[in-house]
Each structure stands twice: as C-alpha cells, then as structure tokens.
N, C-alpha and C positions, 0 to 999 in steps of 0.2 A: 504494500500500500504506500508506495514512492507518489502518489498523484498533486500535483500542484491543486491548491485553492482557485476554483473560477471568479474571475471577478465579482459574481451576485453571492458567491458566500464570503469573500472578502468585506464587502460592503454590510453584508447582513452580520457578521463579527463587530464590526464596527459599531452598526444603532444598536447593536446588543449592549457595548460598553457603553455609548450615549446612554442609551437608558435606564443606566445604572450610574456615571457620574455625573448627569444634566441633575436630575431629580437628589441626588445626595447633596451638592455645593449647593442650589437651590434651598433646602432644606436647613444647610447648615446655619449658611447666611440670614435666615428666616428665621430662624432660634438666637443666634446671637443677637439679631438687633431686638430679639421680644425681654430677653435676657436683661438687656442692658437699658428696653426701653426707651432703643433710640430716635433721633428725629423730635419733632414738632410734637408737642401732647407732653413732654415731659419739662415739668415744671421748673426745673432747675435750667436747661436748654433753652426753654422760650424767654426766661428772665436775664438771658446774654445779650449783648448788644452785638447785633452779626453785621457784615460786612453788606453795600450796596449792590454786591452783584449777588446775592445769595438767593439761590434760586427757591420756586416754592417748594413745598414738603412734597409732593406727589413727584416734582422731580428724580426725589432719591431713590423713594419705591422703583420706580420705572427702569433710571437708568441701572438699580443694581439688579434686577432682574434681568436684564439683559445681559447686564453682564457677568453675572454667573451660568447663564446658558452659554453664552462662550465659553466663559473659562470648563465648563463642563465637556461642550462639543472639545475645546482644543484637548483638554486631557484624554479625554476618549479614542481620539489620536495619535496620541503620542503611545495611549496604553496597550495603544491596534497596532504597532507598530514596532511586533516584535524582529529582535536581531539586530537593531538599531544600535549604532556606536553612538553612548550616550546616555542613552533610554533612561535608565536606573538613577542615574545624578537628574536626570532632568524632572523623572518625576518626583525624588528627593524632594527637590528643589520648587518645585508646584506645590507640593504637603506640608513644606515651611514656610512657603508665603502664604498659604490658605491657611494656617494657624497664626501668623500673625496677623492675618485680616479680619477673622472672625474673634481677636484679642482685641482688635482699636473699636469696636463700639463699646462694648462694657468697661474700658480704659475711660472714654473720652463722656458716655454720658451717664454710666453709672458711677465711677469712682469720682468721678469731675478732673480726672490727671488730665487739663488741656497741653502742657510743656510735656510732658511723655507719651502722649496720644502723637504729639507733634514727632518726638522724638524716631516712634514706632513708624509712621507715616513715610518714614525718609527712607528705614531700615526696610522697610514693604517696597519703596518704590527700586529702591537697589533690587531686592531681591526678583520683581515682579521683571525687571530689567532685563537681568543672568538666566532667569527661566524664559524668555519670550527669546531672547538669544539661543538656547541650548533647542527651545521647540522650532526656530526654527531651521537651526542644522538638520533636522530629524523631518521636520515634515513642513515646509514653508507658512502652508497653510496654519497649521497650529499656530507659530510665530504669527502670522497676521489675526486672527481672533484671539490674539493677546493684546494687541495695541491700543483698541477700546479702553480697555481694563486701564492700563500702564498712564493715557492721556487721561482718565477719570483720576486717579489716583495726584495725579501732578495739579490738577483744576484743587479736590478737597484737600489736599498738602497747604495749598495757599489758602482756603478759607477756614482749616486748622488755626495756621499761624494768621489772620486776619481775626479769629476770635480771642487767639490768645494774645493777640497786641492791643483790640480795644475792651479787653473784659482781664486785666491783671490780677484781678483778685477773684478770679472764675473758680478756683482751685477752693475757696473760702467762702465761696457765694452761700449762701442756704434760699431753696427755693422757697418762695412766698405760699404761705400758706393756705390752701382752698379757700373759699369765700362760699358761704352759704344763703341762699336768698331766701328771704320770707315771707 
C-alpha cells in the first residue's frame, strides 16, 4: 500500500484539521475574553479615557472573529502539512503566541496590568512575526492568513499604549460603582 494521497483526500485531510483548529482558537478566544470580561460593559474599561481613533465595541467582536478563523485555517495548514522542514518549531511557535494572546485580555481588563498588557503586546507581536515567517516557508498561504492577525495586533499595540498614556493611574482606577434607579 505505497499509493500516493489524490488530491480530494489531501484536501479532505485538511477541512478535517480546519475543523478541528477553526472551532478550538474560536472557542478559546471566546473564553478568555468572557474570563477577563473584556471590551465595552466592563466597568473598570468604560471608566478609561480611550484614544480618538478607538473604534466601537462591535469592532472587536468582528475583527477577532475573523481573525481566529484565520489563525485556525493557517494552522490547519501548517498541521496538513506533514514532512515539512520546520513544521514542529512553527507550530511550537503558533501554541506560544496563542497562549500569550489568550493571556493579554485577562492581563489588561481583569487584573487592570495596562504597562504589562503593553509589555505582553510587543512580546505577541514579535512572536506572531517569527511564526507568520516560519508558516510561510512551509506553506505561503498560511504566512499570508497570518498578516490580518500581525496588522490587528500592531493597530491594539498603539491603542494599548494610547490608554496607558492618557489613563496613568489605570493600574489604580477602581470602577464606579453600579447606580441603581428608582
């Protein structure tokens, strides 16, 4: 049984892994920000003074949805893609920036760390850098439904440090407390 794979099982390998790392990074992302409570509705958050260009809250849901079906499809690719010189570091290196991305919400709006949210942020954009590099030695495509991700990350990097430049005492804030009508 020497038979090469036909291309329609090659392919069907593939949505196989899609549909196994689309719906998990999905999922993940989905948990940490309920976790940490992040975005718009959290009291501590809305009581920051945020930058002029700060988009609205439906923004966020949207654009990270998107782009963890990327980041899903490209790993699903890399992971279809065995024999690959590489492979093993790159998905290394995918499971370490997806731990440190699913660490910067609960960082930045549960603990209130805005300077180590920041910190994290740089340390994620390096890393998302070295793996969009290494996915696309290995499969082009992957590297390019990495990009999205890599320019999202550089856009919140600056409205990171835009919060932490006009809210210095963010770290100390205490949110205001409910208001009750009667």
């Amino acid at each position: 049984m020497n038979e090469i794979a036909s291309p329609g099982q090659l392919r069907l390998d593939y949505l196989r892994w899609a549909l196994v790392t689309v719906p998990a990074i999905l999922f993940l992302g989905f948990l940490s920000g309920r976790i940490a409570n992040s975005g718009y509705g959290n009291r501590w958050f809305d009581a920051l003074e945020k930058p002029a260009f700060m988009p609205p809250g439906w923004a966020f849901g949207a654009a990270w949805t998107i782009l963890y079906i990327l980041m899903g499809l490209a790993l699903a690719m890399i992971i279809h893609a065995r024999g690959s010189r590489g492979r093993g570091i790159a998905i290394l290196l995918f499971l370490a920036q997806l731990v440190m991305n699913l660490l910067w919400s609960p960082l930045f709006f549960r603990a209130h760390q805005v300077d180590n949210a920041f910190i994290l942020i740089l340390l994620l954009i390096a890393t998302v850098a070295a793996t969009t590099l290494l996915f696309w030695r290995i499969r082009p495509a992957a590297g390019l439904l990495l990009l999205p991700y890599l320019a999202w990350l550089a856009f919140a990097s600056v409205l990171n440090y835009e919060i932490g430049r006009l809210n210095p005492q963010a770290e100390t804030l205490v949110a205001p407390a409910l208001k009750a009508q009667i």
